[in-house]
Biopython code that builds the backbone (N, CA, C, O; Angstrom):
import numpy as np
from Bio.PDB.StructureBuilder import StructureBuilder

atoms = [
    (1, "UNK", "N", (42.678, 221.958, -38.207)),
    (1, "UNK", "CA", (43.141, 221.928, -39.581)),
    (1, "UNK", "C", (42.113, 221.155, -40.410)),
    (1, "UNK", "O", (41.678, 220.073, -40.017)),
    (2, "UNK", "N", (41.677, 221.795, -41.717)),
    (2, "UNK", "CA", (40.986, 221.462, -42.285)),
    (2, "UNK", "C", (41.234, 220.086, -43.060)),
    (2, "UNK", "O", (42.397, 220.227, -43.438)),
    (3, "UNK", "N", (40.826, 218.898, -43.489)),
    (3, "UNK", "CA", (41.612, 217.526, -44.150)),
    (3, "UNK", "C", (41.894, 218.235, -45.595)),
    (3, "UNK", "O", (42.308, 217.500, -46.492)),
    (4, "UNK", "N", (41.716, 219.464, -45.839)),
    (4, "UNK", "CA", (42.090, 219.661, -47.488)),
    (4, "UNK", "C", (43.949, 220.731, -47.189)),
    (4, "UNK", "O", (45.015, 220.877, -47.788)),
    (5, "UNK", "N", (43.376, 221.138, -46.068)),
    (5, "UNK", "CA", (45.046, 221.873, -45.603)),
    (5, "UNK", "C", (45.782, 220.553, -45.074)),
    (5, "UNK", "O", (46.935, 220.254, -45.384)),
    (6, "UNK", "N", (45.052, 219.898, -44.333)),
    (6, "UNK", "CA", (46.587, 218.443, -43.782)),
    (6, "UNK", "C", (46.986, 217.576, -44.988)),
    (6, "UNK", "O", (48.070, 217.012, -45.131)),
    (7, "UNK", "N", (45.837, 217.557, -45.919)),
    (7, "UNK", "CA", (46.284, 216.539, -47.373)),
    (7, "UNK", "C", (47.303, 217.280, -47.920)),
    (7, "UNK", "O", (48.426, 216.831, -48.150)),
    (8, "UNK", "N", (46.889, 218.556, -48.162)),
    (8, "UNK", "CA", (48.041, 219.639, -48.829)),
    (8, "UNK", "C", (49.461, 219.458, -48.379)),
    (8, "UNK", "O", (50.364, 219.287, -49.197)),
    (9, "UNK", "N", (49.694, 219.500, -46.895)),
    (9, "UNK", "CA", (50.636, 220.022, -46.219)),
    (9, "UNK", "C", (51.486, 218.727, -46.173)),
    (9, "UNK", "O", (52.696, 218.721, -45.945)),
    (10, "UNK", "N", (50.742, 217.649, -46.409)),
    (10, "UNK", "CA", (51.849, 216.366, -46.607)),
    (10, "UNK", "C", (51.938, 215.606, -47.990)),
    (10, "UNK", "O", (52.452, 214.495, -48.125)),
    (11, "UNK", "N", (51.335, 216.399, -49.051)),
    (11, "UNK", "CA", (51.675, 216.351, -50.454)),
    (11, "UNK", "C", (50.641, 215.318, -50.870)),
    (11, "UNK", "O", (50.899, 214.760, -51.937)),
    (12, "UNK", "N", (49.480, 214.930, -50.228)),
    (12, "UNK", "CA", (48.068, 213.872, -50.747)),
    (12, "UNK", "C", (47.356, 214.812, -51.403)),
    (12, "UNK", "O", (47.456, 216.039, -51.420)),
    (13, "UNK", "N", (46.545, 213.982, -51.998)),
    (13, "UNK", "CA", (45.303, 214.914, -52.394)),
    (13, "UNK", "C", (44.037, 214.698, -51.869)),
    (13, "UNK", "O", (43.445, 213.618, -51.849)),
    (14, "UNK", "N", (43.633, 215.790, -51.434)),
    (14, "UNK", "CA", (42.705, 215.876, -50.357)),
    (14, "UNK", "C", (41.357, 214.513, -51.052)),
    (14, "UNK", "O", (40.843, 213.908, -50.111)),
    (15, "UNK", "N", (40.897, 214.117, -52.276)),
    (15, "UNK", "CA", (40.248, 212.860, -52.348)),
    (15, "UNK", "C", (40.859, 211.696, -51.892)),
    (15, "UNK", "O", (40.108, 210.788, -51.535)),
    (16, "UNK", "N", (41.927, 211.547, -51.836)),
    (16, "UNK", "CA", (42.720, 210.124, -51.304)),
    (16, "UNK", "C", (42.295, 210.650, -49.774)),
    (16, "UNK", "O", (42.046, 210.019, -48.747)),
    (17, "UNK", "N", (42.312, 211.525, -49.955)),
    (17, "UNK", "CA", (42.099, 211.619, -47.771)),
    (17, "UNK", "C", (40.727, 211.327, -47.498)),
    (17, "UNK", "O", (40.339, 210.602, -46.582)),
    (18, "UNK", "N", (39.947, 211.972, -48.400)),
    (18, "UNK", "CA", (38.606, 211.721, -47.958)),
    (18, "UNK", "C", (37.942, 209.649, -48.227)),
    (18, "UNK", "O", (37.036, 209.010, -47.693)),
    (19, "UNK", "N", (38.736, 209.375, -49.040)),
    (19, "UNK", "CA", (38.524, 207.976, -49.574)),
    (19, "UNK", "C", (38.791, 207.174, -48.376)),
    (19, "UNK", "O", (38.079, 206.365, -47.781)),
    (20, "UNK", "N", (40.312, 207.702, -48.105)),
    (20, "UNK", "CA", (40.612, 206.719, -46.820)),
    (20, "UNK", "C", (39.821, 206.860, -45.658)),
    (20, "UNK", "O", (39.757, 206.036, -44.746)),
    (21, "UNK", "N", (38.949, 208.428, -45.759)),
    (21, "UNK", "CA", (38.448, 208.854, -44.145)),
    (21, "UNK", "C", (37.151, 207.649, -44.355)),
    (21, "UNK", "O", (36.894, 207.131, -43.268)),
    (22, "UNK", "N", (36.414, 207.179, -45.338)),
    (22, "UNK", "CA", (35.306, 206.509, -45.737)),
    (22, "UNK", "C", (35.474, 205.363, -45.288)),
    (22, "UNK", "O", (34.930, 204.693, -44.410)),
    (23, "UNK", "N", (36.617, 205.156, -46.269)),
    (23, "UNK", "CA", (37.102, 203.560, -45.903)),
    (23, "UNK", "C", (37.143, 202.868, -44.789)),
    (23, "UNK", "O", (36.816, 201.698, -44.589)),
    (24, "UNK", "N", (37.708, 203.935, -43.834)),
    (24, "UNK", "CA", (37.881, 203.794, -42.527)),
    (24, "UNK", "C", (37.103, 203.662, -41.538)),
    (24, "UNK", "O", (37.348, 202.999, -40.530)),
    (25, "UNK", "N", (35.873, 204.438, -41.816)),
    (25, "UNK", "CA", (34.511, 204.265, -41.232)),
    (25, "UNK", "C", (33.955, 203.239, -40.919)),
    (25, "UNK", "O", (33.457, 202.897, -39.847)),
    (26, "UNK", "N", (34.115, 202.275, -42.740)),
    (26, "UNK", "CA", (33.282, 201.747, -42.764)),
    (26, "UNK", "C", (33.994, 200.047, -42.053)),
    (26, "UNK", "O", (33.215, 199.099, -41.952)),
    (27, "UNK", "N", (34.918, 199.947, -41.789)),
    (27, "UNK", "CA", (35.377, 199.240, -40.649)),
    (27, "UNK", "C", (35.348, 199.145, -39.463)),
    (27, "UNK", "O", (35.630, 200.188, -38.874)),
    (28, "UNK", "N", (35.046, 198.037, -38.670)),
    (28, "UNK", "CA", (35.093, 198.127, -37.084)),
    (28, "UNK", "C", (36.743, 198.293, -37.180)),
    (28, "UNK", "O", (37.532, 197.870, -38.024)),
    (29, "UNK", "N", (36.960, 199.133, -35.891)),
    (29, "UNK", "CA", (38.422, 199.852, -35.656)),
    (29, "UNK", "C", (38.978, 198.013, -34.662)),
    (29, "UNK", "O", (40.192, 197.824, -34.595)),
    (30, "UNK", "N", (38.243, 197.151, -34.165)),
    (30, "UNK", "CA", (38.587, 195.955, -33.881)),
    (30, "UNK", "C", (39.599, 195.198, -34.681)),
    (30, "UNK", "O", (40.620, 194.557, -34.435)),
    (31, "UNK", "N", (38.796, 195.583, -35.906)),
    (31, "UNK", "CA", (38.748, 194.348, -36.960)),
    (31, "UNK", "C", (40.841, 194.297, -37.686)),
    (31, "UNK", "O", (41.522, 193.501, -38.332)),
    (32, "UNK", "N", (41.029, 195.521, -37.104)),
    (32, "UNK", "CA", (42.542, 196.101, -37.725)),
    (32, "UNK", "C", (43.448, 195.825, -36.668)),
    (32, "UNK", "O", (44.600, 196.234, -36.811)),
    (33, "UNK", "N", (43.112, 195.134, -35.510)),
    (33, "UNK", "CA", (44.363, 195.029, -34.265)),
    (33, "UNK", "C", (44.744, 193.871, -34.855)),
    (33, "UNK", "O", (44.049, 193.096, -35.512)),
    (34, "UNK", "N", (45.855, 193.805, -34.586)),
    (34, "UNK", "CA", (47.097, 192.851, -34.814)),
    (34, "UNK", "C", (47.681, 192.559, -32.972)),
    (34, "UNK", "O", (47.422, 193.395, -32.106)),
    (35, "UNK", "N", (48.292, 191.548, -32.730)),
    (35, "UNK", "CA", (49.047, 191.434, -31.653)),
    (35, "UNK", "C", (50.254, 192.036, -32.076)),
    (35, "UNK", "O", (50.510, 191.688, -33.228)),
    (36, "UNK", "N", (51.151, 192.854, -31.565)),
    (36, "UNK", "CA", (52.274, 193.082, -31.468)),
    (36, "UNK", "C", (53.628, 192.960, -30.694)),
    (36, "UNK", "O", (53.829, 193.854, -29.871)),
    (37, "UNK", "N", (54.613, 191.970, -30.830)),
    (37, "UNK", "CA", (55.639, 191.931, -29.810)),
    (37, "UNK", "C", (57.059, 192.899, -30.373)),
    (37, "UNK", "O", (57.621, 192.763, -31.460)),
    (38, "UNK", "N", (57.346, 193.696, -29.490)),
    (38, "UNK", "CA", (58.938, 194.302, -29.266)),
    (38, "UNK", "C", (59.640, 193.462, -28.122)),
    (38, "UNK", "O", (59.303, 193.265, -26.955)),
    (39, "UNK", "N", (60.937, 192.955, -28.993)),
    (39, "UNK", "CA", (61.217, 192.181, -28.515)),
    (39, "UNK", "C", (62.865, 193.055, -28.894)),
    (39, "UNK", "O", (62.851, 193.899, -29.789)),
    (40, "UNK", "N", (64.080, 192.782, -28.206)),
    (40, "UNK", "CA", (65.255, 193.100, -28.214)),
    (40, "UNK", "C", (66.309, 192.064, -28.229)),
    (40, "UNK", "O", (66.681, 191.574, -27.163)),
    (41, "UNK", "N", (66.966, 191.588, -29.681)),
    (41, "UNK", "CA", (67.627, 190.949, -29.702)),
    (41, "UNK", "C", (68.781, 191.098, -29.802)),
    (41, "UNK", "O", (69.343, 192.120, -30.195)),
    (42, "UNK", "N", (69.409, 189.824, -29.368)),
    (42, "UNK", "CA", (71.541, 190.273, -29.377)),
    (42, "UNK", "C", (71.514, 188.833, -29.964)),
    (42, "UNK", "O", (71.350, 187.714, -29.478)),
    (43, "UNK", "N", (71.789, 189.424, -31.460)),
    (43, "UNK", "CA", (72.891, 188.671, -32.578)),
    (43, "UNK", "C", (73.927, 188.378, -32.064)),
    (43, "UNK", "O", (74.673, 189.223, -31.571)),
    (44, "UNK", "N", (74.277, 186.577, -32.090)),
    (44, "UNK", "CA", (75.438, 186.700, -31.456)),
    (44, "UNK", "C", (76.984, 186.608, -32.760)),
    (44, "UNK", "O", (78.148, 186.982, -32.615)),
    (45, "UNK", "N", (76.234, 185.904, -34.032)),
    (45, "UNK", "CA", (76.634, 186.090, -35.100)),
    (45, "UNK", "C", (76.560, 186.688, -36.324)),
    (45, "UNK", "O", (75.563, 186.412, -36.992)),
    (46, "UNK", "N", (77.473, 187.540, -36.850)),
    (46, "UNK", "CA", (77.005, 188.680, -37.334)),
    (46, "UNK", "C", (76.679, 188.431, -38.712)),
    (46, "UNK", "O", (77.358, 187.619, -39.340)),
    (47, "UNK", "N", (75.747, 189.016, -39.241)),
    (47, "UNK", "CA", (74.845, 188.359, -39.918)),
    (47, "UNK", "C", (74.049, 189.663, -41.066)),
    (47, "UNK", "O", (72.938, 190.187, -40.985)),
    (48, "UNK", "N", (75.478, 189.913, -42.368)),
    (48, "UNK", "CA", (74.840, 191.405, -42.767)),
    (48, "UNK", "C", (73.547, 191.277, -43.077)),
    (48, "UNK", "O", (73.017, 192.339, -42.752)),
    (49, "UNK", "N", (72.771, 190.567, -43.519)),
    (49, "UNK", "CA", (71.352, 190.835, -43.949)),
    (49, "UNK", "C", (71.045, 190.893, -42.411)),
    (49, "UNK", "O", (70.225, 191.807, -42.320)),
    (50, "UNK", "N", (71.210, 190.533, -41.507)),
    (50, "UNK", "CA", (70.098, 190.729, -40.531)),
    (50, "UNK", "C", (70.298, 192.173, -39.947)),
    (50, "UNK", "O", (69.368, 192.790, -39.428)),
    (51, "UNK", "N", (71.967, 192.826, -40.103)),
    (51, "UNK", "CA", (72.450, 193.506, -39.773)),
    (51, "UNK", "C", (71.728, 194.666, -40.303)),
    (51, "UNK", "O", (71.315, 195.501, -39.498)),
    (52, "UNK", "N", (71.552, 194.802, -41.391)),
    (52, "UNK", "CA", (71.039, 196.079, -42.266)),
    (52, "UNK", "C", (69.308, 196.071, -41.985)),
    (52, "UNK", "O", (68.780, 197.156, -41.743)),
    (53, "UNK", "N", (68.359, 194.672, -42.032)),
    (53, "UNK", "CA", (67.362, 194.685, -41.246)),
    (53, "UNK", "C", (67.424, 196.113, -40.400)),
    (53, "UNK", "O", (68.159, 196.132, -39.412)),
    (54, "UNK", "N", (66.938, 196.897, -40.629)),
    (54, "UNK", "CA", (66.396, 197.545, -39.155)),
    (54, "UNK", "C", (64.702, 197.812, -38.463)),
    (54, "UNK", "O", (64.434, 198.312, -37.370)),
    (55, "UNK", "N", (63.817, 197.332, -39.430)),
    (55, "UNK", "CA", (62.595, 196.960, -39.031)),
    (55, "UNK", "C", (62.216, 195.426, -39.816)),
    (55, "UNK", "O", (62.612, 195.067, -40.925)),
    (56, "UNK", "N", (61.261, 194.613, -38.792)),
    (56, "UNK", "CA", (61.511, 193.532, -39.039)),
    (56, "UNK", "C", (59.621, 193.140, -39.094)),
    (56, "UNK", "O", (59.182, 193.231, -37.948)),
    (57, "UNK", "N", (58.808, 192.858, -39.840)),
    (57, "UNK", "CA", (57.385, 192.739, -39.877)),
    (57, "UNK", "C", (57.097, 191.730, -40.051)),
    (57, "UNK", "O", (57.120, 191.294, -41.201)),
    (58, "UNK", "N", (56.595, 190.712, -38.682)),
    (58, "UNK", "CA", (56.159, 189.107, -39.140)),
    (58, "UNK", "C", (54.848, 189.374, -38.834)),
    (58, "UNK", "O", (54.464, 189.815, -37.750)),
    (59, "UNK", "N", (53.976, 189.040, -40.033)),
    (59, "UNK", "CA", (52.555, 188.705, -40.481)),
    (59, "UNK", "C", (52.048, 187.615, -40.215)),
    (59, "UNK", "O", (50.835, 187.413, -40.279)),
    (60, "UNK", "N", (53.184, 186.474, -39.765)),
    (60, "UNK", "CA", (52.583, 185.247, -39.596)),
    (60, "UNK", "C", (54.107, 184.294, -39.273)),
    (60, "UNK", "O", (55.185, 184.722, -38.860)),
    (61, "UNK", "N", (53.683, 182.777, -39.662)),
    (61, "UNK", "CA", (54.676, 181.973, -39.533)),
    (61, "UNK", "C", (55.612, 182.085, -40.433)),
    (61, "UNK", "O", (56.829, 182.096, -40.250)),
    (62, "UNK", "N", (54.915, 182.184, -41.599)),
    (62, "UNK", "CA", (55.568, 181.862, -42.777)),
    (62, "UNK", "C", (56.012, 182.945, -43.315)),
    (62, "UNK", "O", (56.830, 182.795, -44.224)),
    (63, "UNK", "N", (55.572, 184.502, -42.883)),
    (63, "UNK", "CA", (55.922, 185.926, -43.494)),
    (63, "UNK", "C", (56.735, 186.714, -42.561)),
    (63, "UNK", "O", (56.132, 186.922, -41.508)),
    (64, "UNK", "N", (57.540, 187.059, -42.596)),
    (64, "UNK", "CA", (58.525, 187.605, -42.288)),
    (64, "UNK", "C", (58.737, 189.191, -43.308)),
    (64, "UNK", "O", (58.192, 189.109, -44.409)),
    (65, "UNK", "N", (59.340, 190.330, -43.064)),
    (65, "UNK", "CA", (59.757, 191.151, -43.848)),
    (65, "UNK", "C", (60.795, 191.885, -43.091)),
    (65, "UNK", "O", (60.460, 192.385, -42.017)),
    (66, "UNK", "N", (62.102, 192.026, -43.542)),
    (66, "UNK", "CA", (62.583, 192.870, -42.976)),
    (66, "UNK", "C", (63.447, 194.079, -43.704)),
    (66, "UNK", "O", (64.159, 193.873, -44.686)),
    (67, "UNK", "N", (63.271, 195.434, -43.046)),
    (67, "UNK", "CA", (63.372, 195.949, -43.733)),
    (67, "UNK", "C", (64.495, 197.201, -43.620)),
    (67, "UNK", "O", (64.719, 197.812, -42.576)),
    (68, "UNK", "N", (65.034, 197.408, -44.675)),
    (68, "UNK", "CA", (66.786, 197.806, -44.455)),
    (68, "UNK", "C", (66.240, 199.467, -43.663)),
    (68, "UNK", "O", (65.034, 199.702, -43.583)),
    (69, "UNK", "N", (67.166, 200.375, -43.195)),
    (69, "UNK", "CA", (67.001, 201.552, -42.684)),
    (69, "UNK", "C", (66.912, 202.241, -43.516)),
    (69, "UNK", "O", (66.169, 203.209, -43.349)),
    (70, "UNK", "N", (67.571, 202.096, -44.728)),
    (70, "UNK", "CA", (67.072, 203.364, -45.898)),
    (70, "UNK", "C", (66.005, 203.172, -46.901)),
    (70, "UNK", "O", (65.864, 203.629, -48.035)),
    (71, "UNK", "N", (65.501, 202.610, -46.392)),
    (71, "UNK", "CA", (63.985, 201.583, -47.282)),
    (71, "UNK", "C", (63.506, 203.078, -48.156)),
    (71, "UNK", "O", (63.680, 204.286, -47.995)),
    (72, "UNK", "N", (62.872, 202.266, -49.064)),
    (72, "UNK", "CA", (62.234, 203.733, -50.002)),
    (72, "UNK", "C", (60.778, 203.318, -49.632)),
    (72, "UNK", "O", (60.188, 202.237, -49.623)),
    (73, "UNK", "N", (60.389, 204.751, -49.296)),
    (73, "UNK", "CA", (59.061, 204.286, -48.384)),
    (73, "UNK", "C", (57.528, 204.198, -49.579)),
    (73, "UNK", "O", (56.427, 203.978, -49.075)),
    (74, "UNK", "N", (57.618, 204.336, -50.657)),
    (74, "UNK", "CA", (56.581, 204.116, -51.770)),
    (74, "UNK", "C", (56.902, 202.772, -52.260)),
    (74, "UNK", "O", (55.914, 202.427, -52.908)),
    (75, "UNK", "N", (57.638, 201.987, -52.278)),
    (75, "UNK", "CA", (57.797, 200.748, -52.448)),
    (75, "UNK", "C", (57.651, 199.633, -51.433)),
    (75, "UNK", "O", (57.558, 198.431, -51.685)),
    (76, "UNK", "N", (57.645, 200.290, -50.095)),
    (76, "UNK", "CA", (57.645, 199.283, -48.806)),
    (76, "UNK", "C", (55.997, 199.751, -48.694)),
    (76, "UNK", "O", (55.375, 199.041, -47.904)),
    (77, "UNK", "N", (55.167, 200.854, -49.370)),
    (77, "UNK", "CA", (53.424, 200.857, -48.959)),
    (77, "UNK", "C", (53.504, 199.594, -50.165)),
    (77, "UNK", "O", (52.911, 198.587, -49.778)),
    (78, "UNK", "N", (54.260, 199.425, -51.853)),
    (78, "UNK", "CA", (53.822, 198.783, -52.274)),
    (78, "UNK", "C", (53.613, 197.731, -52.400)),
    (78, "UNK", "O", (52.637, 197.176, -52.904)),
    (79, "UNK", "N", (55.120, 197.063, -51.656)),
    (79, "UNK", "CA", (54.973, 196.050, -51.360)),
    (79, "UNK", "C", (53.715, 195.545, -50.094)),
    (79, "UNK", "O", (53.019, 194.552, -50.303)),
    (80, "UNK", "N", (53.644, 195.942, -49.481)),
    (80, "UNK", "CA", (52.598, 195.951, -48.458)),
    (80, "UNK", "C", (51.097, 195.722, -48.857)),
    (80, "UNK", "O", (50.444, 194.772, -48.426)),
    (81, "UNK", "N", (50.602, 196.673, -49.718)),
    (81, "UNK", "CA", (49.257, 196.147, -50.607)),
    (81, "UNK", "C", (49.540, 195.100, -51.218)),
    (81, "UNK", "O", (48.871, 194.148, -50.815)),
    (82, "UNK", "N", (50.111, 194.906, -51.868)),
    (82, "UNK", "CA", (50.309, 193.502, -52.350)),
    (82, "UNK", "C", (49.852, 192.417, -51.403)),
    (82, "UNK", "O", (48.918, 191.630, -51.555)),
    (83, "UNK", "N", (50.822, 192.548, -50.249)),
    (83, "UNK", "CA", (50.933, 191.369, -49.559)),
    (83, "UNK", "C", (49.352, 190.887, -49.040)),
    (83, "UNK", "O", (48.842, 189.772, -49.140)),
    (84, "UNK", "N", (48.604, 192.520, -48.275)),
    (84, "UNK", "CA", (47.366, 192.298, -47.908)),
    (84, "UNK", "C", (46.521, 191.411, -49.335)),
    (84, "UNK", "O", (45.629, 190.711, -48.853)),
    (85, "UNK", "N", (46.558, 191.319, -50.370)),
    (85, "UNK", "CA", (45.838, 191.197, -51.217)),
    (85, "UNK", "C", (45.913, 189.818, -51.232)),
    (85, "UNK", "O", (45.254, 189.173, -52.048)),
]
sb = StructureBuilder()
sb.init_structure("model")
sb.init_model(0)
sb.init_chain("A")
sb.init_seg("    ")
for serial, (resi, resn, name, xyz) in enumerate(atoms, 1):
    if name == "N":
        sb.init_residue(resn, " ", resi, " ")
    sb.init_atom(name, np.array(xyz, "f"), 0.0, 1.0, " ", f" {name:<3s}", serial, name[0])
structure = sb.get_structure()
């Protein structure tokens, strides 16, 4: 598949694809690992904000995000640039 048919087919425009394909280059693929833990917890008190949590993104000590199951997903990329910034 051509990147101007996969940009199409998921509603980008094929310059945002090619921007990111650049962008991407021009990074060591190192430089983007993160450690990651899945971990499975049992709430023993019920706890609606943690409850509705259904993805949970710690960046650090102090950053935490968690994020409800019906999240609107153009506001959780926006919040996200932000945060990198």
């Amino acid at each position: 598949m051509t990147v101007r048919a996969f940009a199409e087919s998921r509603g980008i425009t094929p310059t945002t694809m090619y921007w990111w394909r650049s962008r991407l280059h021009q990074k060591s693929p190192m430089a983007e690992l993160v450690p990651v833990a899945v971990v499975d917890r049992d709430v023993g008190v019920e706890d609606r904000s943690e409850r509705r949590a259904q993805f949970e993104l710690i960046f650090d000590s102090a950053l935490t995000l968690r994020i409800p199951a019906d999240f609107d997903e153009h506001e959780l990329r926006r919040l996200i640039r932000a945060v990198r910034c």
